[in-house]
C-alpha positions as CSV (number, residue, x, y, z in Angstrom):
1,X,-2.1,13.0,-35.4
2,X,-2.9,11.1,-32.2
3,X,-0.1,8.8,-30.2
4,X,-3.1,6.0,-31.5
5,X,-2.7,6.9,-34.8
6,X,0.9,7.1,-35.5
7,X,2.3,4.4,-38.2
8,X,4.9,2.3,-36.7
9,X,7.4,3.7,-38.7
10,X,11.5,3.7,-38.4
11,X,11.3,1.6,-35.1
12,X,14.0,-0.8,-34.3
13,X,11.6,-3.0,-31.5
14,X,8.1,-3.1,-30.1
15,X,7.3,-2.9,-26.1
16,X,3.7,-3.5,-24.8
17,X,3.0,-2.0,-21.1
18,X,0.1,-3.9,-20.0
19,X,-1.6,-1.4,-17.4
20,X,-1.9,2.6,-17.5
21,X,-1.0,3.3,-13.9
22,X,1.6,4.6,-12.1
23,X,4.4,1.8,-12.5
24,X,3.2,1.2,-16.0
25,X,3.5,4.1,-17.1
26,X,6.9,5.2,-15.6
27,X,8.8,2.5,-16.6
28,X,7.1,3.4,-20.6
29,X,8.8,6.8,-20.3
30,X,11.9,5.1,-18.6
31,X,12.1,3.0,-21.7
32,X,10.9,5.4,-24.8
33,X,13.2,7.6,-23.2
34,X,16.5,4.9,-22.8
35,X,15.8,4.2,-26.6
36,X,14.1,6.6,-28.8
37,X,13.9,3.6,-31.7
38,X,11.3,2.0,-30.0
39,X,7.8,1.9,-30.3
40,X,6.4,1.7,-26.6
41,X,2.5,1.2,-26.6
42,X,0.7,1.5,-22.7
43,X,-2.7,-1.0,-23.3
44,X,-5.5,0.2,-20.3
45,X,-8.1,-1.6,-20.1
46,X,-10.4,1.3,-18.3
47,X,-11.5,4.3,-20.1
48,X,-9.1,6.5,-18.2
49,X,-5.3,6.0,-17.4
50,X,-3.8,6.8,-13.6
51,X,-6.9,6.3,-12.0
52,X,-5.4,5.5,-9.0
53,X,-3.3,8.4,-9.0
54,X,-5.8,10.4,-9.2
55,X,-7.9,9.3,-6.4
56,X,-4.9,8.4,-3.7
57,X,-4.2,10.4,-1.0
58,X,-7.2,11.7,-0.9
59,X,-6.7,13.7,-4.1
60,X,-3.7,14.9,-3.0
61,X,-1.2,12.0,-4.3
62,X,1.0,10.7,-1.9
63,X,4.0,10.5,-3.9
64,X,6.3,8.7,-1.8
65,X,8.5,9.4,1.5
66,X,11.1,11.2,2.6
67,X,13.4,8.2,3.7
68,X,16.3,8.6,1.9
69,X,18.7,5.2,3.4
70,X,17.9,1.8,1.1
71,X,18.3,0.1,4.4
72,X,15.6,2.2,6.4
73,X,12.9,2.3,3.9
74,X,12.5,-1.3,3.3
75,X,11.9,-1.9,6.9
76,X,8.4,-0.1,5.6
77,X,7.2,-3.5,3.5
78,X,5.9,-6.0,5.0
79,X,6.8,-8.1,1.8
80,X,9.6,-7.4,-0.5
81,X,12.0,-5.8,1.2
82,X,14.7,-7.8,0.6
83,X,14.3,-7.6,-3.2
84,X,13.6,-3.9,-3.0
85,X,17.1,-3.2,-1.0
86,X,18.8,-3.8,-4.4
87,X,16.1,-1.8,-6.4
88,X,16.7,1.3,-3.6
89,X,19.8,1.1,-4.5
90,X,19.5,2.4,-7.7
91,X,16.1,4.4,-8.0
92,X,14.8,5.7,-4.2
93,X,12.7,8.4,-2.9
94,X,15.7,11.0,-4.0
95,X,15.5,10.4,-7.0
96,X,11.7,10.1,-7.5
97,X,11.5,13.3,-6.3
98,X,14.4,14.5,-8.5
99,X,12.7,13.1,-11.4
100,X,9.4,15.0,-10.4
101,X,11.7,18.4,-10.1
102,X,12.6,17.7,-13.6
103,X,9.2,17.4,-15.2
104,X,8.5,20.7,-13.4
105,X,6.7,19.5,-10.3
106,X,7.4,20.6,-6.5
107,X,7.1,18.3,-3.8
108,X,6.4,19.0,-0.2
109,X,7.2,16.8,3.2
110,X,4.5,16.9,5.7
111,X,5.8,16.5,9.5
112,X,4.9,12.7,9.2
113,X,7.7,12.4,6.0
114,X,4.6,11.5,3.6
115,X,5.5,13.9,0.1
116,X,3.0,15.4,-2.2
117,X,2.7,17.7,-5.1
118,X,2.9,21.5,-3.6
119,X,-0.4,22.1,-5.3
120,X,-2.2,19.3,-2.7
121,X,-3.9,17.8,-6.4
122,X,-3.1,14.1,-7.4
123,X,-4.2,15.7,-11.2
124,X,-0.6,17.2,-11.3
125,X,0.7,14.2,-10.8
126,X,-0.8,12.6,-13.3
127,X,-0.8,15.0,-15.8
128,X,2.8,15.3,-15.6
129,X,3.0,12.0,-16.8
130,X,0.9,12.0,-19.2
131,X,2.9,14.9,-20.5
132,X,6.2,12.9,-20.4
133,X,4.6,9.8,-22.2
134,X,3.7,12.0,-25.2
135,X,7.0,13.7,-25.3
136,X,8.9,10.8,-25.3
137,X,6.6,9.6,-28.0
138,X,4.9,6.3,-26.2
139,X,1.7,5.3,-27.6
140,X,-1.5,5.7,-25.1
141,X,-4.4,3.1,-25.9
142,X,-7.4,3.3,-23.4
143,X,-10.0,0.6,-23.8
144,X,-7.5,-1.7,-25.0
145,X,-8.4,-4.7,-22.1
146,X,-5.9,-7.6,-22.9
147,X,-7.7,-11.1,-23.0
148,X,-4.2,-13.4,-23.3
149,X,-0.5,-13.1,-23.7
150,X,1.7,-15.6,-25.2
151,X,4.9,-16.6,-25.7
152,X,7.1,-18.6,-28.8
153,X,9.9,-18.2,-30.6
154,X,11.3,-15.1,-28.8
155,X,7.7,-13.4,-29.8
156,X,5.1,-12.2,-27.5
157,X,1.2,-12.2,-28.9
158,X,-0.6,-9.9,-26.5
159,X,-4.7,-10.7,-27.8
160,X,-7.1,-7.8,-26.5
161,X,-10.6,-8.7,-26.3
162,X,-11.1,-6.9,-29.5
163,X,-9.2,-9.6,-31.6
164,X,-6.9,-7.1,-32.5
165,X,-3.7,-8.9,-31.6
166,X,0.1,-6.9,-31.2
167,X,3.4,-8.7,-31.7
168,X,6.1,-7.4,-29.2
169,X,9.4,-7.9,-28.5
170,X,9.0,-7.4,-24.9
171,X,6.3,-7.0,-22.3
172,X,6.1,-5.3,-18.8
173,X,3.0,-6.2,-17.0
174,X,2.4,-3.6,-14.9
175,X,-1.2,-4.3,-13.9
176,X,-1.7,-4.3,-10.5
177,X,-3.4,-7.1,-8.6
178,X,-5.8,-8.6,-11.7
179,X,-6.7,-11.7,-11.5
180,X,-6.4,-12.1,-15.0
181,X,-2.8,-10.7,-15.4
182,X,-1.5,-13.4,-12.6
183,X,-3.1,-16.2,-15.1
184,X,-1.0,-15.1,-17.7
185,X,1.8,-14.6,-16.1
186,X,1.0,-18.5,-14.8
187,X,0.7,-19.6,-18.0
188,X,4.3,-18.2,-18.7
189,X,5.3,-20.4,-16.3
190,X,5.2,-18.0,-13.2
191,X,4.4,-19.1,-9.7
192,X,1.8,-16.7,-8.1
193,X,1.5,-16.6,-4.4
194,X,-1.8,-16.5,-3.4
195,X,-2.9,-12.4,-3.3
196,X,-5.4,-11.1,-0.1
197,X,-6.1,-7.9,1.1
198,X,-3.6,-6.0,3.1
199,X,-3.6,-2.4,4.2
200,X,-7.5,-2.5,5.4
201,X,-8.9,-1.2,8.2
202,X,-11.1,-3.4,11.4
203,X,-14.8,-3.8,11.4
204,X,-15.1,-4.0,15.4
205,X,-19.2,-3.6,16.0
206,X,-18.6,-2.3,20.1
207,X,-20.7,-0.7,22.2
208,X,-17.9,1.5,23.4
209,X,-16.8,2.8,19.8
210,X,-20.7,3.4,19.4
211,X,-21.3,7.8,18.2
212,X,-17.7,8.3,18.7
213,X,-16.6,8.2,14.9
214,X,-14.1,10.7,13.7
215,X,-12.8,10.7,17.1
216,X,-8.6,9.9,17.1
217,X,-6.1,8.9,19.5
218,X,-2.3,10.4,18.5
219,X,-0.4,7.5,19.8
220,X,-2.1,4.2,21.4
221,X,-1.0,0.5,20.8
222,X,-3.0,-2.2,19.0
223,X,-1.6,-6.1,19.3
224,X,-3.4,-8.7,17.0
225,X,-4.9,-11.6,19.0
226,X,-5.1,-14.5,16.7
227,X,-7.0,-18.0,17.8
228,X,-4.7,-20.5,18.8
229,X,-5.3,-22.6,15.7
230,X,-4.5,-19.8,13.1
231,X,-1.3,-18.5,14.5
232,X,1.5,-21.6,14.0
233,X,1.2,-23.3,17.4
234,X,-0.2,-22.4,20.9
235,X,1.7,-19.4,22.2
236,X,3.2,-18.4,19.1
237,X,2.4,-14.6,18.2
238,X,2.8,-13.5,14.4
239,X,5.1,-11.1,13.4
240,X,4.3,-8.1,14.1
241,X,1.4,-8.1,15.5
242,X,2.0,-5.1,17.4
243,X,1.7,-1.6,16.0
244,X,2.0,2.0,18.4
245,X,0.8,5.5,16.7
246,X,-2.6,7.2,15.8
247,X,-5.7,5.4,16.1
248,X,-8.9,6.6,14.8
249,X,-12.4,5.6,15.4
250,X,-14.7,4.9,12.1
251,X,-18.3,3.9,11.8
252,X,-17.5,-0.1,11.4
253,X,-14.3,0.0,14.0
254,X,-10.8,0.6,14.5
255,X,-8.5,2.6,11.3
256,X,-5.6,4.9,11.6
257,X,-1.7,4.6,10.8
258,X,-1.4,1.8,13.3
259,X,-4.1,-0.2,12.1
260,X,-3.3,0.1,8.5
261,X,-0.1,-1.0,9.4
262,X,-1.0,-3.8,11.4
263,X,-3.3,-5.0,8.9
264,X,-0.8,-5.2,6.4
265,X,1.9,-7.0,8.5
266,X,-0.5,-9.4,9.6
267,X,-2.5,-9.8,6.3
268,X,-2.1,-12.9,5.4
269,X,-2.3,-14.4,9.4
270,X,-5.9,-12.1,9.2
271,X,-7.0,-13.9,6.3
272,X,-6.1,-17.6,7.3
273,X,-8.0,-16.7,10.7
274,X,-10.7,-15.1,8.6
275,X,-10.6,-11.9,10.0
276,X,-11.9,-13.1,13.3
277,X,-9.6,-12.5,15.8
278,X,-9.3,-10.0,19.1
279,X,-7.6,-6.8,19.1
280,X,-6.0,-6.1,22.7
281,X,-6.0,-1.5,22.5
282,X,-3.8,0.2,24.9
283,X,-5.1,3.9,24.4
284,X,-2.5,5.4,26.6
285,X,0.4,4.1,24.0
286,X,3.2,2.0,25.9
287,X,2.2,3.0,29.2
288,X,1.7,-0.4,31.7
289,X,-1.2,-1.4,34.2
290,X,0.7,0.2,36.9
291,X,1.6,3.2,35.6
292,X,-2.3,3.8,34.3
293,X,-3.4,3.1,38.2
294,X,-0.8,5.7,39.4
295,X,-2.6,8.2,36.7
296,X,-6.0,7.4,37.8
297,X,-5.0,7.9,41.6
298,X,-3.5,11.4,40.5
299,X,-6.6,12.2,39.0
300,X,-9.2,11.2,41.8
301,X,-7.0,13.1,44.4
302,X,-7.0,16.1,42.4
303,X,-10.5,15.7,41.4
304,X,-12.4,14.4,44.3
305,X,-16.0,16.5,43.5
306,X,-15.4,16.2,40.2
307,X,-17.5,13.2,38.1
308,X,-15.0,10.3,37.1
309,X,-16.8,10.7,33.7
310,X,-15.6,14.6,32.7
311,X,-12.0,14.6,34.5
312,X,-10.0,11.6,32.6
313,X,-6.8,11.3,31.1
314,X,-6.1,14.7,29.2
315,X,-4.4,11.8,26.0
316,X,-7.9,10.5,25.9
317,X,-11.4,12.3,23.8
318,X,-13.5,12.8,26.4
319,X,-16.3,11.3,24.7
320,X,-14.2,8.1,24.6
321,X,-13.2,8.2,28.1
322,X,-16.9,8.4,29.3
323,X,-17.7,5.3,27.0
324,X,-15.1,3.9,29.1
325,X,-16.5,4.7,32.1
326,X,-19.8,4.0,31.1
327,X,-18.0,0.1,30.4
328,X,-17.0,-0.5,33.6
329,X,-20.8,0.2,35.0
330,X,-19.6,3.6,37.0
331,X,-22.8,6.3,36.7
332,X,-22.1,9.7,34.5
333,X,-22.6,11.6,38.1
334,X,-20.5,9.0,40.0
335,X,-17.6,11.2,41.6
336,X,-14.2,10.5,41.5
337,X,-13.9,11.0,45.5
338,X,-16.7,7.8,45.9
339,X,-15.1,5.6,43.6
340,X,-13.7,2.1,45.2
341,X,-10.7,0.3,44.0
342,X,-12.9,-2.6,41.6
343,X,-13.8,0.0,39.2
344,X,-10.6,1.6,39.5
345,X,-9.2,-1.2,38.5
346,X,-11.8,-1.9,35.5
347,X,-11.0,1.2,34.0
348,X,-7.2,0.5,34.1
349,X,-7.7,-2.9,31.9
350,X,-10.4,-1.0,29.9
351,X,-7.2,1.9,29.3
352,X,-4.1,-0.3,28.6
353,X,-5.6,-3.7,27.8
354,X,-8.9,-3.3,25.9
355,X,-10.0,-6.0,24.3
356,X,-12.3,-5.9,21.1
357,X,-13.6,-8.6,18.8
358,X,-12.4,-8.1,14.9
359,X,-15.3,-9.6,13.1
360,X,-14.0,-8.7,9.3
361,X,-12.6,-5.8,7.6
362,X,-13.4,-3.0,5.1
363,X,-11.3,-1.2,2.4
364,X,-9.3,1.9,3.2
365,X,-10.7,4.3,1.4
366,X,-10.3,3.6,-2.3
367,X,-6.2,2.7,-1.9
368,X,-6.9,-1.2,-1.9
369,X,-3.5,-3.1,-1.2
370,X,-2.6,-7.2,-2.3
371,X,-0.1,-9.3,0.1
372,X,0.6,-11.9,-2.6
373,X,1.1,-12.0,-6.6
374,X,4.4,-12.8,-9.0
375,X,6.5,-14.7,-6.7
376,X,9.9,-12.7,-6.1
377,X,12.0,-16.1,-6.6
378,X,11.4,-16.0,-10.3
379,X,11.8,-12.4,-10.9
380,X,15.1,-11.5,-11.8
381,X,15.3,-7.8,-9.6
382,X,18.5,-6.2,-12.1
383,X,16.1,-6.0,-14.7
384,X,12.5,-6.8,-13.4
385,X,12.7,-9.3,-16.0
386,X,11.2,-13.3,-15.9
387,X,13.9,-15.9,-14.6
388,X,11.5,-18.1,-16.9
389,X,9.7,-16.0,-20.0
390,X,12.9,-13.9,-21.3
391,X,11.5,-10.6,-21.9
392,X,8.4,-10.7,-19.8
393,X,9.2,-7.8,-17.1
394,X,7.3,-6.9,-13.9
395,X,6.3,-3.5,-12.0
396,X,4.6,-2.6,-9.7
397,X,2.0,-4.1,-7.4
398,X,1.9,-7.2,-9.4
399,X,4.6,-8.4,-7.7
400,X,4.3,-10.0,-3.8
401,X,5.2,-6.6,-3.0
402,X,3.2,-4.2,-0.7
403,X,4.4,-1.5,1.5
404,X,2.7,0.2,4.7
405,X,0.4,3.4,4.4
406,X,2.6,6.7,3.7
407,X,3.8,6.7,-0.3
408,X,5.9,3.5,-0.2
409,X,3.3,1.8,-2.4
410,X,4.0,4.2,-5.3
411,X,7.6,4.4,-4.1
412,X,8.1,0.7,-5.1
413,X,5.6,1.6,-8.4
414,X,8.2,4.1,-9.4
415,X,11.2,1.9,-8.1
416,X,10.5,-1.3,-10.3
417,X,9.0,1.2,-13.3
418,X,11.8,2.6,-13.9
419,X,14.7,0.1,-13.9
420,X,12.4,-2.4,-15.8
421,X,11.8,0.5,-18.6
422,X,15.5,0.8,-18.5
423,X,16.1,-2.8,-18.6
424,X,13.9,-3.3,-21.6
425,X,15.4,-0.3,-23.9
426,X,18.7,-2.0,-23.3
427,X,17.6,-5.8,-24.0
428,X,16.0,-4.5,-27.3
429,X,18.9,-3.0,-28.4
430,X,21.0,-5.7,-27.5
431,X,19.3,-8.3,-29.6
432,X,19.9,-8.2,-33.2
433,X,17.8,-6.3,-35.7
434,X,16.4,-5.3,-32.3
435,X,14.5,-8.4,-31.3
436,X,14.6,-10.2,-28.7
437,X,16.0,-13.9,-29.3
438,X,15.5,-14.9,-25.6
């Protein structure tokens, strides 16, 4: 007999998980687990569960991150993080990984702290939990795609766009950034803030990025221009618009651990200025004007025959240098020993102050990220649960919660997962006959 299949039979309360990903279905096992008596049902509206799962990382799954201190690894979310300090608290990267360990899966830390499964395949992730869903006996319905959710008389009606409707108890929306999910939850009486893209990389259309993608630089600085009229007030610089670490050259423009994380600091200045804005690049990191000038003297008196355009900084691709040079109008042959002080001086703006125009973004990869959703105010962050719809519960990316590139994302997944799972076994059994009175 299927988990579809199973009567409802001996069951003391009914939960419906809206969403089969990763924080919908951790806080199902969280709660079948918590209390046995309940009958847990995960509703997907896609033909497969975890999807997501299985294509992050690349495939590989980054779990989460090895930062171990509450206090440290919310300074990784742009939004949230004083929620999640309370939520860190209780369930962090220590015990995901613990948890993991448990259900027979290794994790490994790459130098950058970023963890995977030891077998480098996101499918172990996600088959582990579909394997701890069916132990712990939660019901798995693909193709289920909800069409409305109400609320009376301590009840919940979730409606699929079969007609089929379920009575539950409780519900844990868990479905990511829908559109659909954040008018339910509206018409529950939740305030949404308005979701737009965050963790994206820069469509920059430059001559001087022209043939050079794939190429990376291990630690430069990007700082976010923004027009005067989208940034609160002449003079006034959002916050953190300033990033320093790897940047890497696509086909469309900038991307790379700094510009991820830029993006999704800035999101929401980006998408009030409509992701026009300039994009000041200093590819020699944190090093200033002066000190690039003292570099380039060092380098024409030890390379006087040599052409400016093959003997650059030894940070910088060469094939990113002599775009550079190209810039600033010095020839491929020019050599270093002929060059005068104006180009000189063009190269060191073009080296610690180069300035490209963002015209728009693009996705990274397939690991689209929202800045905005289930405002945090009326989320109670014990229990996940609805400071308005008593037993409505949140998890996941639903919530105006989004963290920067590196496995925070799913760390906050399996943060919110599993204390609102727990929460929800305990408010079940708390009511009487195991319903929830509100």
């Amino acid at each position: 007999m299927s988990l579809d299949d199973r009567p409802n039979m001996n069951r003391s309360g009914r939960v419906v998980v809206v969403g089969g990903g990763a924080a919908g279905f951790f806080g199902a096992i969280a709660c079948a687990r918590a209390n046995a008596d309940l009958d847990v049902t995960v509703l997907e509206a896609g033909p497969q569960f975890l999807s997501k799962v299985l294509i992050s990382g690349g495939g590989r799954c980054n779990v989460t991150h090895a930062c171990f201190e509450p206090s440290q690894l919310v300074q990784h979310y742009p939004r949230g993080a004083k929620a999640l300090r309370g939520v860190f608290s209780r369930f962090q990267p220590r015990d995901t990984v613990t948890w993991f360990v448990g259900e027979g899966v290794l994790l490994k830390t790459e130098p950058d702290g970023r963890m995977f499964p030891i077998t480098d395949r996101s499918s172990t992730i996600a088959d582990c939990l579909m394997r701890a869903a069916e132990r712990a006996g939660v019901r798995l319905r693909s193709r289920a795609a909800v069409s409305n959710i109400t609320h009376e008389a301590g009840q919940f009606q979730v409606q699929l766009r079969s007609g089929e409707i379920l009575t539950a108890d409780r519900v844990l929306l868990a479905t990511g950034s829908q559109p659909t999910a954040y008018r339910w939850a509206a018409g529950l009486g939740h305030p949404i803030v308005s979701p737009v893209p965050s963790l994206f990389t820069l469509a920059i259309p430059d001559p001087r990025l022209d043939t050079l993608a794939g190429l990376a630089v291990e630690r430069a600085q990007v700082r976010l221009v923004l027009p005067e009229a989208d940034r609160g007030g002449k003079g006034k610089k959002p916050p953190d618009s300033e990033q320093i670490g790897p940047v890497l050259i696509t086909h469309w423009g900038l991307s790379g651990p700094a510009v991820l994380r830029l993006s999704a600091w800035a999101a929401r200045s980006l998408h009030e200025a409509h992701y026009r804005a300039l994009l000041r690049v200093n590819w020699l990191g944190t090093a200033s004007a002066e000190e690039a000038r003292d570099r380039l003297r060092t380098l024409k008196q030890q390379n006087p025959r040599k052409a400016v355009s093959t003997a650059g900084p030894p940070e910088l691709p060469k094939r990113l240098w002599q775009k550079l040079v190209e810039a600033v109008g010095v020839a491929a042959d020019f050599r270093w020993a002929d060059l005068p002080k104006g180009p000189i001086e063009a190269l060191v703006r073009e080296l610690v102050q180069g300035e490209f125009k963002i015209t728009g973004k693009a996705v990274f990869k397939e690991e689209f990220v929202t800045c905005g959703g289930i405002d945090l105010k009326s989320v109670d962050f014990k229990t996940l649960e609805s400071r308005s719809c008593p037993g409505l519960h949140f998890a996941g990316e639903i919530l105006d919660i989004d963290g920067i590139t590196g496995g925070f994302n799913f760390q906050s997944a399996w943060s919110t997962g599993w204390i609102a799972g727990q929460a929800i076994a305990q408010g079940v059994a708390a009511s009487p006959s195991g319903v929830n009175q509100g």
